[in-house]
C-alpha positions in Angstrom: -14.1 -22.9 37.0 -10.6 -21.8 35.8 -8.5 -19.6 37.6 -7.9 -16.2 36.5 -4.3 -14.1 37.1 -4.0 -10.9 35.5 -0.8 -10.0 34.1 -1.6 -6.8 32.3 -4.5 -4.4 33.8 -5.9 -1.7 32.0 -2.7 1.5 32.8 -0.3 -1.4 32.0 -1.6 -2.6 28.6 -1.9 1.7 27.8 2.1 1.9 29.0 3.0 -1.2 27.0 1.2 0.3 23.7 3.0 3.7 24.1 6.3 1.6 24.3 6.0 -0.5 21.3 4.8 2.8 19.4 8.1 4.4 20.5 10.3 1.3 19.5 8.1 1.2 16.2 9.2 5.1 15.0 13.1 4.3 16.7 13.7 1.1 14.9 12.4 2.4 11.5 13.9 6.5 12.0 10.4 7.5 12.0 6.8 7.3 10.4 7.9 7.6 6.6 6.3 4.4 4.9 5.1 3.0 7.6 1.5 0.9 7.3 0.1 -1.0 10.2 -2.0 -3.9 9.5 -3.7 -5.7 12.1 -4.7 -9.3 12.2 -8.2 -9.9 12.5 -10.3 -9.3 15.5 -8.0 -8.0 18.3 -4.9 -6.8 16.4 -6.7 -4.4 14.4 -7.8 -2.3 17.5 -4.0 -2.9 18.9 -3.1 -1.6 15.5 -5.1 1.3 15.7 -4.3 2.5 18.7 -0.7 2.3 17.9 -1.2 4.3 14.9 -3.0 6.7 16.9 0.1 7.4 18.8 2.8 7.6 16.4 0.6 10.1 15.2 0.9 12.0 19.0 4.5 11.6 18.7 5.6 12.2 15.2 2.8 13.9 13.6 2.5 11.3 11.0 -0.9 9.9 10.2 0.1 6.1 9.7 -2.2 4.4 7.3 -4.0 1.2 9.2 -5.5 -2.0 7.3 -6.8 -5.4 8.5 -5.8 -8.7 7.6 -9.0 -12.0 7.8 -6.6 -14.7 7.8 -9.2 -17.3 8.0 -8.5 -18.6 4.4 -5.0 -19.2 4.9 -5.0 -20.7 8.3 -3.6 -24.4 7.8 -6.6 -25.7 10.7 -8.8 -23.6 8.7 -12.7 -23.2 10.5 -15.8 -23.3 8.7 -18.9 -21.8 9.3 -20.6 -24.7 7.6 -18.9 -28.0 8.3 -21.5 -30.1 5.8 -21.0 -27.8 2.8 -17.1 -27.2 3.8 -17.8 -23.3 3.4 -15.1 -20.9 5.1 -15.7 -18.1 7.8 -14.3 -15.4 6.5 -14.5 -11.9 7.2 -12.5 -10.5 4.9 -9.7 -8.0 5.0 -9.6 -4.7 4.5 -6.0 -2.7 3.2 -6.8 0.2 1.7 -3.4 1.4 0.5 -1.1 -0.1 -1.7 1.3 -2.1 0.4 4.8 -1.6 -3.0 7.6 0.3 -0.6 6.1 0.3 2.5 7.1 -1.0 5.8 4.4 -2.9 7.0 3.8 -3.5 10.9 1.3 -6.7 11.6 -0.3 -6.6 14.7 -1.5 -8.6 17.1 -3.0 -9.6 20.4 -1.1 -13.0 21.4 2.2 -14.9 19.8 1.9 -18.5 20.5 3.0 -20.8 17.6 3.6 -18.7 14.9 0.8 -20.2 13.0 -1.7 -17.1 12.6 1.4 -14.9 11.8 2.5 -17.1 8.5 -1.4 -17.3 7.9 -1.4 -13.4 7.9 1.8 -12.9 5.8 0.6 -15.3 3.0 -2.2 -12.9 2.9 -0.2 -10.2 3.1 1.7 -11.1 -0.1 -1.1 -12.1 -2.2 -2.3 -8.4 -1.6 0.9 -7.1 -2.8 4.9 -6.9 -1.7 5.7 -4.4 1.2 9.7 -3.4 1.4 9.6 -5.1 5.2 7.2 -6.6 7.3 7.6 -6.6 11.2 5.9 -8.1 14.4 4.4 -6.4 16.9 2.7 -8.0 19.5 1.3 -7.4 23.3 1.7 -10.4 24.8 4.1 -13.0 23.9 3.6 -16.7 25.2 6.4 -18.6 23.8 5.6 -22.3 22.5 6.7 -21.4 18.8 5.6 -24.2 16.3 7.6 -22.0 13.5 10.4 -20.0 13.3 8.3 -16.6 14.2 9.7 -13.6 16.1 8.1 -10.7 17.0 10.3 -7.6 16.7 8.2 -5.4 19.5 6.2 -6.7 22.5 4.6 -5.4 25.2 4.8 -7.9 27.4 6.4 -11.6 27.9 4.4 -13.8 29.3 5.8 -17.0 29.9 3.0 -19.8 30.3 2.4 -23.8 29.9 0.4 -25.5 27.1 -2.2 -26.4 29.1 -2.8 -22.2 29.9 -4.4 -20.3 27.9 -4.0 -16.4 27.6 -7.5 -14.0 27.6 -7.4 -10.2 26.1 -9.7 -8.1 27.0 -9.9 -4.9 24.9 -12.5 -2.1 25.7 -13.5 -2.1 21.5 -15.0 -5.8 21.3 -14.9 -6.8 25.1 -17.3 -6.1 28.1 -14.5 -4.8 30.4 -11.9 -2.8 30.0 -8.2 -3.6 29.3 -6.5 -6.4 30.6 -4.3 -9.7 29.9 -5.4 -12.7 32.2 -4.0 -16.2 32.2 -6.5 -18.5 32.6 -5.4 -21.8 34.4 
């Protein structure tokens, strides 16, 4: 059985979402135009508990959409190998993205590859003044030339690691960020 560390327990996941909120409404002088979309499954419960937040802070209600990236992965899965049929789950923005600043969110940065997938789909929905990367854990091991602009935490790892969120929304337990060796 693999080993499992935790980097990030439940308080520390809550402090690192309260910083990346703050860091959000610094680095763009507040809440005005601001949209988070969060990449499908974990990133959209990251994203709304962000926006949930801001809204604490600024009193701003920050619009929220989710992004299925599944069609625009380049190892795209299917749900049917025989017939070659995609999974998809389908995204969900319901605002128009023309002006705004967009904030993608996420669980885990690894290669880079689900963020391009997520910002092709992102542009096929329409074109956002800016978008920026916000993510809570940050492995390293970048495949493309992908920065995220706000992180909760850096968690340096090997390839042969792998990195586990927990979120209270779609996990059994609550909060955390293991490393599974």
């Amino acid at each position: 059985m693999a080993e499992k560390v935790v980097v990030m327990d439940k308080a520390a996941v809550g402090r690192a979402l309260t910083r990346v909120s703050y860091e959000i409404i610094e680095r763009n002088k507040g809440a005005k135009n601001l949209a988070l979309v969060g990449i499908k499954t974990r990133g959209i419960f990251l994203a709304k508990r962000i926006a949930a937040r801001i809204q604490e802070i600024e009193n701003v209600t920050v619009p929220v959409g989710e992004v299925d990236i599944a069609l625009y992965r380049d190892d795209l899965s299917f749900k049917n190998e025989e017939t070659r049929e995609p999974s998809v789950n389908g995204s969900e923005i319901p605002f128009s993205l023309e002006g705004k600043k967009i904030v993608l969110v996420d669980d885990v940065l690894y290669t880079g590859r689900t963020v391009r997938a997520a910002m092709d789909a992102l542009m096929d929905v329409g074109r956002p003044e800016q978008i920026e990367l916000a993510v809570l854990a940050d492995r390293g091991h970048r495949e493309l030339p992908i920065r995220a602009d706000f992180v909760g935490k850096n968690v340096p790892t090997s390839k042969e690691e792998r990195i586990e969120v927990h979120l209270s929304e779609v996990d059994t337990d609550e909060d955390a960020i293991m490393i599974l060796k």
